[in-house]
C-alpha positions as a Markdown table, in Angstrom:
| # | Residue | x | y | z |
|---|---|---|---|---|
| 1 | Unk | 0.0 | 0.0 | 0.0 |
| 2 | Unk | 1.1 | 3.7 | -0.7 |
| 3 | Unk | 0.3 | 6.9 | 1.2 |
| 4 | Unk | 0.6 | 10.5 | 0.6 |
| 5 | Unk | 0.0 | 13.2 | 3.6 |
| 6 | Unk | -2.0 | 15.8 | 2.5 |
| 7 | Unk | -3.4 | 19.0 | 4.1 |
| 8 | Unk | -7.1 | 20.2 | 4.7 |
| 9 | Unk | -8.5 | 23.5 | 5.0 |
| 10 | Unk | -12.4 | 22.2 | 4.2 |
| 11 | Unk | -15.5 | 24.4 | 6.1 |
| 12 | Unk | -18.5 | 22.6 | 7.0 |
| 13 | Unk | -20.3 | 23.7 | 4.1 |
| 14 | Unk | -17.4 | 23.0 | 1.5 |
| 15 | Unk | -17.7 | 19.2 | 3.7 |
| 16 | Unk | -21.4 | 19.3 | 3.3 |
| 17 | Unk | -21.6 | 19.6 | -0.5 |
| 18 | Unk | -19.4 | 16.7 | -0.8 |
| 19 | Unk | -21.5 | 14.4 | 2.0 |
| 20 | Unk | -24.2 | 15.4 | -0.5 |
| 21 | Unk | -22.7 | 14.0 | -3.4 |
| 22 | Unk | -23.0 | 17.7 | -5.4 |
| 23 | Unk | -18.6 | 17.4 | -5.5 |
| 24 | Unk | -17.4 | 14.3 | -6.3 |
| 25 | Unk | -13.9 | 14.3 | -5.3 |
| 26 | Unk | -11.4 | 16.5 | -3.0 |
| 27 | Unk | -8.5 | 17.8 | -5.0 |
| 28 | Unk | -5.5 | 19.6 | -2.7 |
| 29 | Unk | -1.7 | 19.1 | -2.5 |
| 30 | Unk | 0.0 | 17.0 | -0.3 |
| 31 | Unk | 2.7 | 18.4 | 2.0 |
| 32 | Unk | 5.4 | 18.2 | -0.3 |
| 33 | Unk | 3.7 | 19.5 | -3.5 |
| 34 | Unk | 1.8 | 17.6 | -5.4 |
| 35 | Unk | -1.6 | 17.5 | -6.8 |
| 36 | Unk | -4.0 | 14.6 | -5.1 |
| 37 | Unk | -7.4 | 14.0 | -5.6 |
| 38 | Unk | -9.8 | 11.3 | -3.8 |
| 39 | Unk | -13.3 | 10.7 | -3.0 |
| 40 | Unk | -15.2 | 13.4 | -1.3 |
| 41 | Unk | -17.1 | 10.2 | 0.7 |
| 42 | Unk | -13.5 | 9.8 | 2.7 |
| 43 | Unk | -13.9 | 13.3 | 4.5 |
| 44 | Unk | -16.9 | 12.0 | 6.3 |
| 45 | Unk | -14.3 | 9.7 | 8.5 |
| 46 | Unk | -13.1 | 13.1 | 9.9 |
| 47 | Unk | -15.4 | 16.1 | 9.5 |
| 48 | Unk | -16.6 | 17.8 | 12.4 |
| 49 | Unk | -18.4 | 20.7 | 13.2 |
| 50 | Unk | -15.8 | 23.0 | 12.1 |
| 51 | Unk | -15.3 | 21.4 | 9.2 |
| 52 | Unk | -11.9 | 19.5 | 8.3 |
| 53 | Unk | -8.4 | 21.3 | 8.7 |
| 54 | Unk | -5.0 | 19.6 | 9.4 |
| 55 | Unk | -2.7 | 17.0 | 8.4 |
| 56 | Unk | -4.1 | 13.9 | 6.9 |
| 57 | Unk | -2.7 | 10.6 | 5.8 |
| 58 | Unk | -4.3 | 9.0 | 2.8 |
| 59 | Unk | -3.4 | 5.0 | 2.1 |
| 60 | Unk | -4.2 | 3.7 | -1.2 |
| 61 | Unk | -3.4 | 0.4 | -2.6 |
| 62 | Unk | -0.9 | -0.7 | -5.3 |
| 63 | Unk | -3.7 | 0.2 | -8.0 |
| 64 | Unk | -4.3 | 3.5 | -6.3 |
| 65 | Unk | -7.7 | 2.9 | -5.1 |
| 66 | Unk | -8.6 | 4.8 | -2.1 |
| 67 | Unk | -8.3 | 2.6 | 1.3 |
| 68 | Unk | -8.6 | 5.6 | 4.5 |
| 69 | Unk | -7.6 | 8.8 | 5.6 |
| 70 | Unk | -6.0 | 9.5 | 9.3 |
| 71 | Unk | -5.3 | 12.8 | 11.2 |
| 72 | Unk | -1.9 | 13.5 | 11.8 |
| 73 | Unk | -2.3 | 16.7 | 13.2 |
């Protein structure tokens, strides 16, 4: 499996449209630069109130299918 850490600056309503299904994916950078994008569905792990903002860890397997996403900070 492969990871990529990746930071998160999401309000609740930018996490709301994608709990919805009206955005599809989540595209941001990962800490050292580069372009990721994964299902919106994953944020729901770790929205709160607030919204989602940190440090995340996405794993992925060999095919690069989504597996979960973990606060690192």
């Amino acid at each position: 499996m492969h990871s990529i850490d990746i930071g998160l600056n999401l309000s609740f309503d930018e996490c709301l449209a994608h709990y919805e299904g009206r955005i599809a994916n989540v595209r941001t950078r990962s800490v050292d630069g580069r372009w990721v994008i994964f299902p919106g569905e994953a944020i729901r792990r770790v929205v709160t109130h607030d919204g989602v903002h940190g440090i995340y860890r996405l794993t992925f397997t060999d095919e690069g299918k989504f597996v979960s996403i973990k606060p690192l900070r």
